[in-house]
C-alpha positions as CSV (number, residue, x, y, z in Angstrom):
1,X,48.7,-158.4,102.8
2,X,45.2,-156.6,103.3
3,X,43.6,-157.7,106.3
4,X,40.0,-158.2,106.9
5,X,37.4,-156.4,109.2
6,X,36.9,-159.5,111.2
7,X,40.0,-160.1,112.2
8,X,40.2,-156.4,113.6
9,X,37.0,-156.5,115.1
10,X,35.2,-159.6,115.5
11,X,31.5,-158.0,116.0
12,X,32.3,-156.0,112.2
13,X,29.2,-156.3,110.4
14,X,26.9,-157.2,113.5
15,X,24.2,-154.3,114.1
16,X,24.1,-153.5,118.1
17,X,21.3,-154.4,120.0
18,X,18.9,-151.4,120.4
19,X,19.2,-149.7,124.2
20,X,16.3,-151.0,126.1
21,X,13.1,-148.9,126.7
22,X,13.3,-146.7,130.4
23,X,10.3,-147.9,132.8
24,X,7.9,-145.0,133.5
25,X,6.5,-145.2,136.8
26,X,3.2,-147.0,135.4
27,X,5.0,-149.3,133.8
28,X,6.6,-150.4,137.4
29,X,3.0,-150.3,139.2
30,X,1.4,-152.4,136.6
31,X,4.9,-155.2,137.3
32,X,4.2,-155.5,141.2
33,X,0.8,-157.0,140.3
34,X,-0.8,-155.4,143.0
35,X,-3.3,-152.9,143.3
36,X,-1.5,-150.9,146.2
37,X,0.8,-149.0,143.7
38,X,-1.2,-148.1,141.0
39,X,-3.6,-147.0,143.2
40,X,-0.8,-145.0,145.0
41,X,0.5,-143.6,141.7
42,X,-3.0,-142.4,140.4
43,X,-3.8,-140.5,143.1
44,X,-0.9,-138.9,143.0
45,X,-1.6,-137.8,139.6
46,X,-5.2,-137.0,139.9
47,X,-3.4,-134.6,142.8
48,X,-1.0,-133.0,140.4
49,X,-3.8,-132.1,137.7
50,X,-6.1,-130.7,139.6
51,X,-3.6,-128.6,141.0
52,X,-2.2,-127.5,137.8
53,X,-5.8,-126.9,135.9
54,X,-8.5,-127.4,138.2
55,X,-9.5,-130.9,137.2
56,X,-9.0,-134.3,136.5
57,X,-10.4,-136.4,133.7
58,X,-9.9,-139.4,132.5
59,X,-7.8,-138.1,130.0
60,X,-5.4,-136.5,131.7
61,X,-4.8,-140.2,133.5
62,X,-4.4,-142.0,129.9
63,X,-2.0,-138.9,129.1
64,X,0.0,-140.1,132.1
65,X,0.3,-144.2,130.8
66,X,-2.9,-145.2,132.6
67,X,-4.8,-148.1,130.3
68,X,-8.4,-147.5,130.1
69,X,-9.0,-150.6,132.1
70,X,-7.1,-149.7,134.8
71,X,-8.6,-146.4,135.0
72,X,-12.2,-148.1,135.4
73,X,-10.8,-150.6,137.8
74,X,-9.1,-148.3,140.0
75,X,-10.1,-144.6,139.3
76,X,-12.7,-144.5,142.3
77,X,-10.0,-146.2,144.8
78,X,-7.6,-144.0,143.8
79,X,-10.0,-140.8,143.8
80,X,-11.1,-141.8,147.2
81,X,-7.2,-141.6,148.4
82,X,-6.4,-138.9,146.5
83,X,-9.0,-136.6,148.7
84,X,-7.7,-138.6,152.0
85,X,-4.3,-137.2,150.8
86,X,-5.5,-133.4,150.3
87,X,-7.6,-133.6,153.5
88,X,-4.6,-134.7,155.2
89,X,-2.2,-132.0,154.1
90,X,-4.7,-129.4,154.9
């Protein structure tokens, strides 16, 4: 007597669960719900492209996850502790 998938393996014929999407570091700023953070985290990048080619642009932050609203909302914050960083380190 044949027996059937199911009673082998009692998941046969369920499709798994697809893996769960890895948090980028925006994605963990923007779930404290503070300002702090992203702020923290844009500045930091602002630091890193302007090192690397000279500039930042709005761009660059909406190549690294940044929304356009948070951008406009915190770009000048985060601009303003971005030089407080450099000036620091020099």
């Amino acid at each position: 007597m044949r027996r059937s998938n199911h009673e082998i393996d009692p998941f046969a014929g369920f499709k798994a669960l697809p893996p769960l999407r890895q948090l980028t570091p925006v994605d963990k700023a923007r779930m404290t719900g503070k300002p702090g953070p992203m702020v923290a985290l844009m500045a930091r990048v602002m630091i890193e492209k302007r090192s690397l080619k000279g500039d930042c642009t709005d761009l660059d932050l909406k190549m690294a996850g940044f929304r356009q609203a948070e951008i406009d909302t915190h770009g000048m914050e985060a601009r303003q502790a971005a030089l407080r960083l450099v000036h620091e380190a020099a």
